[in-house]
C-alpha positions as CSV (number, residue, x, y, z in Angstrom):
1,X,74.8,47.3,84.4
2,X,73.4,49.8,87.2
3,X,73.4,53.7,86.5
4,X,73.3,55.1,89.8
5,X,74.2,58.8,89.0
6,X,76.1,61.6,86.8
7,X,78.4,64.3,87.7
8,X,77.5,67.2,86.2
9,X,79.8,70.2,85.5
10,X,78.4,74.0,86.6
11,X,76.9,74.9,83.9
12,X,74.5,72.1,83.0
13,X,71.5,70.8,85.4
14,X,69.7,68.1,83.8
15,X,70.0,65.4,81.6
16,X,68.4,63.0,79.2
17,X,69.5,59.5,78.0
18,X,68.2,58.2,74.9
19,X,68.6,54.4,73.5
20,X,69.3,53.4,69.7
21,X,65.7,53.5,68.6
22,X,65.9,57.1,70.1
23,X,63.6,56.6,72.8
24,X,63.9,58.0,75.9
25,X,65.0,56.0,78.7
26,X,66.1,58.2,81.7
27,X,65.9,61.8,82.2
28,X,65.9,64.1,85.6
29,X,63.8,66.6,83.6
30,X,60.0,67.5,85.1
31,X,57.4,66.7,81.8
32,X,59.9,64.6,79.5
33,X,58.3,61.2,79.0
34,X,60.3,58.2,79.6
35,X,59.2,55.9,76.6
36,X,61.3,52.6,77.8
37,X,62.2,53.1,81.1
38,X,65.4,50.8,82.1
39,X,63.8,50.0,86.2
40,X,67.2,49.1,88.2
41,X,69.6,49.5,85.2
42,X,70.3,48.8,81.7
43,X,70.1,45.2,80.6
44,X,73.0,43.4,77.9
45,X,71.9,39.6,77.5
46,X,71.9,37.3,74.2
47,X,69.2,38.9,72.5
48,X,71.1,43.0,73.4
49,X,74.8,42.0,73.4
50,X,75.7,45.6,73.4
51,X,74.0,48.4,74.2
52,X,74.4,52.1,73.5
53,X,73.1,54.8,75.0
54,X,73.2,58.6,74.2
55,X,73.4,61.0,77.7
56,X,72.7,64.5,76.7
57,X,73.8,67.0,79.0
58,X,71.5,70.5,79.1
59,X,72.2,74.2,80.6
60,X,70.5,75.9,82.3
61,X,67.8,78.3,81.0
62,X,69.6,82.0,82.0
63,X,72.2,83.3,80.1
64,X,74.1,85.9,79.2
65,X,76.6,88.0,77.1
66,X,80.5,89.4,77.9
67,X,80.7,92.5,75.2
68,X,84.3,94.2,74.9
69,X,84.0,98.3,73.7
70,X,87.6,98.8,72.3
71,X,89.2,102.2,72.5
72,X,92.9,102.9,71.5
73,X,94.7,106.2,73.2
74,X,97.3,108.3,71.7
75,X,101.1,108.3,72.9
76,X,101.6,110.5,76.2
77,X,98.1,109.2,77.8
78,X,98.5,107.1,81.2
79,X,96.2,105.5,83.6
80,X,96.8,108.8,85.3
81,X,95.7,111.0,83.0
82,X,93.4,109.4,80.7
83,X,90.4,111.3,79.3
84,X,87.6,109.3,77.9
85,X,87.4,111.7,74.9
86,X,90.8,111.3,74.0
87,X,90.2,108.2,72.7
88,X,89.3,106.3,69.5
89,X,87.7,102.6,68.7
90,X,89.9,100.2,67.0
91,X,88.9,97.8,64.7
92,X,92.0,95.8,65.0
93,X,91.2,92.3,65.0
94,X,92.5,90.8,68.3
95,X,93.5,87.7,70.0
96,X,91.4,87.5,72.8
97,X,89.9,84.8,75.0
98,X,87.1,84.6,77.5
99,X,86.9,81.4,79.3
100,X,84.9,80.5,82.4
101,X,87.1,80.1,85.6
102,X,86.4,76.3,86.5
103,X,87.4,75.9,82.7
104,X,83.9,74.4,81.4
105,X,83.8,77.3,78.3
106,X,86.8,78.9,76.5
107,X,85.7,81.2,73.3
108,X,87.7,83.1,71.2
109,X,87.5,85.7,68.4
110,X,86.1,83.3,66.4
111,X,83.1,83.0,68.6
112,X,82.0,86.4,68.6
113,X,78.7,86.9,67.1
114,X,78.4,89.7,64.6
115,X,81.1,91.1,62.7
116,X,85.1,91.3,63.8
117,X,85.9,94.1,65.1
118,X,84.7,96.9,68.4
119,X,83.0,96.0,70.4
120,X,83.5,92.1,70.7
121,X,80.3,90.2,72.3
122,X,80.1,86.8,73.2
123,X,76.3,85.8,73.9
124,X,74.4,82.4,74.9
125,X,77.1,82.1,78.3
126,X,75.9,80.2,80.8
127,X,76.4,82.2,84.7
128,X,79.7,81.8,85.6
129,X,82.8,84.1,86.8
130,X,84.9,84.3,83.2
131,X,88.2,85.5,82.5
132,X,89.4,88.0,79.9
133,X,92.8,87.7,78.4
134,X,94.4,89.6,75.8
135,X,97.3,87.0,74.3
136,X,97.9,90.2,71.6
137,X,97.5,93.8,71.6
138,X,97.2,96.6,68.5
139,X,100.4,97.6,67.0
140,X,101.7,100.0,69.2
141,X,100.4,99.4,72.1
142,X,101.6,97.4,75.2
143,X,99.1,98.3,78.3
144,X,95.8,97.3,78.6
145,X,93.5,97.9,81.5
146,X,89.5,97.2,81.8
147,X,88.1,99.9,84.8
148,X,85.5,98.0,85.7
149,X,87.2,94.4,86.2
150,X,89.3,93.1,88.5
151,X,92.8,91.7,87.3
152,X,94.9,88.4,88.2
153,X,98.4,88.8,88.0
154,X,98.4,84.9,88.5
155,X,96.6,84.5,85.2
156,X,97.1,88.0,83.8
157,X,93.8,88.6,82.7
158,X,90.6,90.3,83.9
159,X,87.3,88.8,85.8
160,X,84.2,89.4,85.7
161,X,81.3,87.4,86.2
162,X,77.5,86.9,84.9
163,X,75.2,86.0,86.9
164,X,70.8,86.7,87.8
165,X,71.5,90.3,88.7
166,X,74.5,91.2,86.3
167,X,73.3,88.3,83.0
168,X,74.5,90.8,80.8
169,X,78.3,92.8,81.2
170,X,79.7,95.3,78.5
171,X,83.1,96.8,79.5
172,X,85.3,99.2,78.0
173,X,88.6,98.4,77.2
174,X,91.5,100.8,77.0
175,X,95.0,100.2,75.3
176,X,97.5,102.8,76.2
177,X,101.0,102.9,74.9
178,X,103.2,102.2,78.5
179,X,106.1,104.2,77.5
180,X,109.0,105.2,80.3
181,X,108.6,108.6,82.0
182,X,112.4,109.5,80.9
183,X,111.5,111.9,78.2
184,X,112.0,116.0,78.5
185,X,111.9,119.2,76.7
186,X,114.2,121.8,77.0
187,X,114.4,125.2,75.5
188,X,116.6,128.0,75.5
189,X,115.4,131.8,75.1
190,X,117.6,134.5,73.6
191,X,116.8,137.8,72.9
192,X,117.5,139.7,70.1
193,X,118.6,143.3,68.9
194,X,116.6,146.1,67.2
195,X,116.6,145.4,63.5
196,X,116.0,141.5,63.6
197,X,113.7,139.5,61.9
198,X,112.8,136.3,61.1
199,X,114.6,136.7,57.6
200,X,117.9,138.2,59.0
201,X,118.4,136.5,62.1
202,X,121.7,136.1,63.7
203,X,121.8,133.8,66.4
204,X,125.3,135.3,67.9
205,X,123.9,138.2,67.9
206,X,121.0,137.6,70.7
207,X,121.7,137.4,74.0
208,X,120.3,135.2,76.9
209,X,117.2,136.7,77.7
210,X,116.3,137.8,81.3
211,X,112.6,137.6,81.6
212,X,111.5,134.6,80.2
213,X,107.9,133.0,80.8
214,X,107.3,129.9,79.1
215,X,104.4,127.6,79.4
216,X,104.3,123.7,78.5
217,X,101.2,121.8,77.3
218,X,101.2,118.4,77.6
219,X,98.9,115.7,75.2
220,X,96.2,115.3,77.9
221,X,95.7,119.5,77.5
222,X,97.2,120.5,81.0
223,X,99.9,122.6,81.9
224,X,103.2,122.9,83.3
225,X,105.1,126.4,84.2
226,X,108.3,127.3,84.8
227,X,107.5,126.4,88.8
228,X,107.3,122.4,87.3
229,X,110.7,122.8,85.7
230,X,114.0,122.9,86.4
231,X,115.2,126.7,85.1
232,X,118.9,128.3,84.9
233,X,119.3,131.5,83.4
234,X,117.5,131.5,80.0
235,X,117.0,127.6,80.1
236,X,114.2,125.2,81.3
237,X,114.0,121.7,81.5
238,X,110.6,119.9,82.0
239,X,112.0,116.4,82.9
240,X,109.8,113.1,83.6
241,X,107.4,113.5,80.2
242,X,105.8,110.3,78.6
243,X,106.1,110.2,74.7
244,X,103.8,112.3,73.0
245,X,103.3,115.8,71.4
246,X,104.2,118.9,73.4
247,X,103.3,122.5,72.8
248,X,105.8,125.2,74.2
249,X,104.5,128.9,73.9
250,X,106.3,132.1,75.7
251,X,103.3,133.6,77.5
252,X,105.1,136.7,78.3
253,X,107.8,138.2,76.0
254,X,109.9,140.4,77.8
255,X,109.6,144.5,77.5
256,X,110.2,145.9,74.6
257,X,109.7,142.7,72.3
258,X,106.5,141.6,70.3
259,X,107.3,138.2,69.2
260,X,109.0,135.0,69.0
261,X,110.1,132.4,67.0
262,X,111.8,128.8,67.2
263,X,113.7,128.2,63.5
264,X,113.1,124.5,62.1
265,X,110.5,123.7,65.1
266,X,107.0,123.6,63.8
267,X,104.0,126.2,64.9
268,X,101.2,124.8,66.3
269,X,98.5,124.6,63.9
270,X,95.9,125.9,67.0
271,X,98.0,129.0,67.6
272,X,101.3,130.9,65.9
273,X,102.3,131.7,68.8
274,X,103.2,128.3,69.9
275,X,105.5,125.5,68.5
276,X,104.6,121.8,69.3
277,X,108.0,118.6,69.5
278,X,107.7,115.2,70.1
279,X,109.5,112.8,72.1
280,X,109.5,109.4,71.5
281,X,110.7,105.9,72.8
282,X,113.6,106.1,70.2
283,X,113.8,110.4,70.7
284,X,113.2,110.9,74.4
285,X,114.3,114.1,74.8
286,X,113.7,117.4,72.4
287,X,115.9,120.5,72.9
288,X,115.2,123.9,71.0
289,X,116.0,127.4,71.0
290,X,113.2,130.5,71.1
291,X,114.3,133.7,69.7
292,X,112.2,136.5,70.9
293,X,112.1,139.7,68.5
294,X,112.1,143.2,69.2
295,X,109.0,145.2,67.0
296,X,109.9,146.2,63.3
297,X,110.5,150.0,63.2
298,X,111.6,150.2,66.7
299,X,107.8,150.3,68.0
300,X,106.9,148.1,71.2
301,X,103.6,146.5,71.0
302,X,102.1,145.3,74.5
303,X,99.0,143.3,75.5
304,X,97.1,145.8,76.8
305,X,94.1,143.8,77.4
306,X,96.3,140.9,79.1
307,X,94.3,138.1,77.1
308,X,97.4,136.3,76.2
309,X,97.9,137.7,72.8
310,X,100.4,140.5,71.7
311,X,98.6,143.4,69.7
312,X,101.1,142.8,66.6
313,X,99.6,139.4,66.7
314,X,95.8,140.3,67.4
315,X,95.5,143.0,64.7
316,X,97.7,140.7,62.2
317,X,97.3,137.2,62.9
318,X,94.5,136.2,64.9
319,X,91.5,139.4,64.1
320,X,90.3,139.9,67.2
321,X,90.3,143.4,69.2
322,X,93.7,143.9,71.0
323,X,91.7,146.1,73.2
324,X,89.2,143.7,74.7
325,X,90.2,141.0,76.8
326,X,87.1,138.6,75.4
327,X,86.3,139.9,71.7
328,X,83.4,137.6,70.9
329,X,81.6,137.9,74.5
330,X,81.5,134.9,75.7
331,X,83.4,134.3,78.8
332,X,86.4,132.9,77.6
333,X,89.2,135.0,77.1
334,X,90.7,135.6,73.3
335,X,94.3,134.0,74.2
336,X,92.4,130.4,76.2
337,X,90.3,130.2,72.8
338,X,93.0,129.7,70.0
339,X,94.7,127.3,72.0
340,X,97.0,125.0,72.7
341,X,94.4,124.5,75.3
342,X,92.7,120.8,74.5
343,X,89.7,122.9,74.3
344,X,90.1,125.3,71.0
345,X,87.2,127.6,70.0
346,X,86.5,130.1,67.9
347,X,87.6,133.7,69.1
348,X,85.5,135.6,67.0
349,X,82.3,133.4,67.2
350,X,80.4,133.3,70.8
351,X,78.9,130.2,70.0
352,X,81.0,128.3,67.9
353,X,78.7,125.1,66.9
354,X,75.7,126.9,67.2
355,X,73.7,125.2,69.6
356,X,72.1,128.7,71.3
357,X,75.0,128.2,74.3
358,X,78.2,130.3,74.5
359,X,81.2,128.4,74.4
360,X,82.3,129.8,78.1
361,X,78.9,128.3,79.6
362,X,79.6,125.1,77.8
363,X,83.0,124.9,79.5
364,X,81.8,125.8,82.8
365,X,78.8,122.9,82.2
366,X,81.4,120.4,80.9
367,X,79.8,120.3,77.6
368,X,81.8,120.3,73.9
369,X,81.7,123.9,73.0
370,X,81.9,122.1,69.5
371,X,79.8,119.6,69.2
372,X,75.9,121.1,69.8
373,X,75.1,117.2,70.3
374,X,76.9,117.4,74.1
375,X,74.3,120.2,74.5
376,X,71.7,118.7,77.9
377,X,68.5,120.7,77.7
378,X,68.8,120.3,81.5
379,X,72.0,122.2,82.0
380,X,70.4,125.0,80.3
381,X,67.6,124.7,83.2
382,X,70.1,125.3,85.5
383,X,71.7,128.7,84.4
């Protein structure tokens, strides 16, 4: 019997074959000894009816690792609006596989060296192209999307390959909760006679109001006005919202009135001024009414440093100076700092974590004007 050659698959480059008495008899390795070289074949007579052989098939010397950072993102977030910081690790265990494209390696969560959970790495791969598939995603969730891979529809999962220049490749992977952009918000604004408060209202008693000016934020932290909305009279519609939390807040009451309230909706725990619904899959669309409120005694209070805030409410909800547009000094107006920006800082504290920058700088820098780790020595050199 003649071996004349072996077919190797990608990954492996050399071989060794080894007899019964474990001796080395054929090997295309430089510096492995062949102890009973077989010249012109291997030999079965009288004396060696049958002959076994062991063929040992080796890799390559270089390779690598896949790693997979997991990050979940809250309902309302899209692949157009996603914001890194918006997101949190999961430690859900997943089934996931990684398996080389000509089909030589498939690995699974239990291959994963280290402990279960974000991020998942996969080490000791020979170079290859390798494709990630997600057969399961967290509870909750139904989109996934890796930025920096490609993705086959044919195969539904995402490429990337390890190679000399690239041995090692972490990616971050993102599950977002695909929901239908049917949902809305709608809100209706009446306003009220002299002598009504919260404790006495009477709704037939309030009238539509004329000079409504209502902002909505959306989960991401940006803004629509009633130029995005669809408004008749005293009602507006925002149509075409993901599921998610919204915050609704009357940025301009109308003359003569210092407040407003939405019965059974709840305030915003960033700002009284604001209430905050939901819409869901199941709830899709959330409809409320806003009473505004004309000031106890008969007095109007105005905003006469035009920071967002009433004076009623600066002098007895929120402390800061209804005469001064920024109370604290520093740069960011009184009304933008108790939210329901995404950004929330203190109004009455110039440098609310303490890291020796103002909290307006550290928005300008796009720095976390509460976190004094997001804080770059070099910004500062800038300024």
């Amino acid at each position: 019997m003649t071996v004349d050659s072996f077919q190797f698959s990608d990954q492996f480059q050399s071989y060794v074959l080894v007899d019964e008495g474990g001796r080395v008899v054929g090997t295309n390795i430089d510096g492995v000894r062949v102890e009973a070289p077989t010249p012109g074949g291997i030999m079965i007579d009288g004396d060696a009816p049958d002959t076994v052989v062991t063929h040992y098939h080796f890799r390559p010397g270089d390779a690598g690792a896949i790693g997979l950072s997991l990050y979940a993102y809250p309902a309302g977030v899209t692949l157009d609006n996603l914001v890194p910081e918006a997101c949190e690790q999961t430690a859900e265990q997943l089934d996931v596989t990684v398996t080389a494209t000509d089909g030589s390696v498939t690995l699974g969560v239990d291959d994963i060296d280290g402990p279960t959970g974000s991020p998942y790495v996969w080490n000791d791969l020979p170079h290859n192209n390798y494709a990630i598939r997600f057969n399961g995603l967290p509870s909750g969730y139904d989109l996934v999307t890796i930025p920096e891979a490609t993705f086959d529809d044919a195969t539904d999962s995402f490429n990337v390959c390890i190679d000399a220049d690239q041995p090692e490749v972490v990616v971050d992977v993102f599950f977002l909760q695909d929901l239908p952009s049917g949902g809305s918000v709608t809100v209706e604004v009446f306003d009220c006679p002299t002598g009504t408060s919260p404790e006495n209202l009477a709704r037939d008693a309030c009238e539509p109001s004329a000079g409504l000016d209502l902002v909505l934020f959306l989960p991401d932290g940006t803004t629509r006005g009633l130029d995005e909305a669809e408004a008749t009279d005293n009602v507006v519609t925002w149509s075409a919202l993901t599921a998610g939390d919204y915050v609704v807040q009357e940025a301009g009451l109308p003359e003569g009135y210092t407040r407003a309230i939405a019965p059974e909706i709840p305030t915003s725990t960033t700002n009284l001024a604001a209430v905050v619904v939901s819409i869901s899959d199941q709830v899709p669309d959330a409809s409320f009414a806003i009473y505004t409120l004309p000031p106890e005694g008969g007095v109007a209070a105005t905003d006469s440093d035009e920071d967002g805030l009433s004076y009623e409410d600066e002098m007895n909800l929120v402390g800061t100076d209804p005469e001064t547009l920024d109370t604290d000094g520093d740069g960011r107006p009184d009304g933008d700092e108790i939210g329901p920006r995404r950004i929330v800082t203190d109004p009455l504290d110039p440098d609310s974590d303490d890291d020796g920058v103002d909290d307006g700088d550290e928005i300008v820098n796009e720095t976390d004007p509460n976190d004094p780790a997001s804080f770059k020595p070099s910004v500062a050199s800038d300024e």
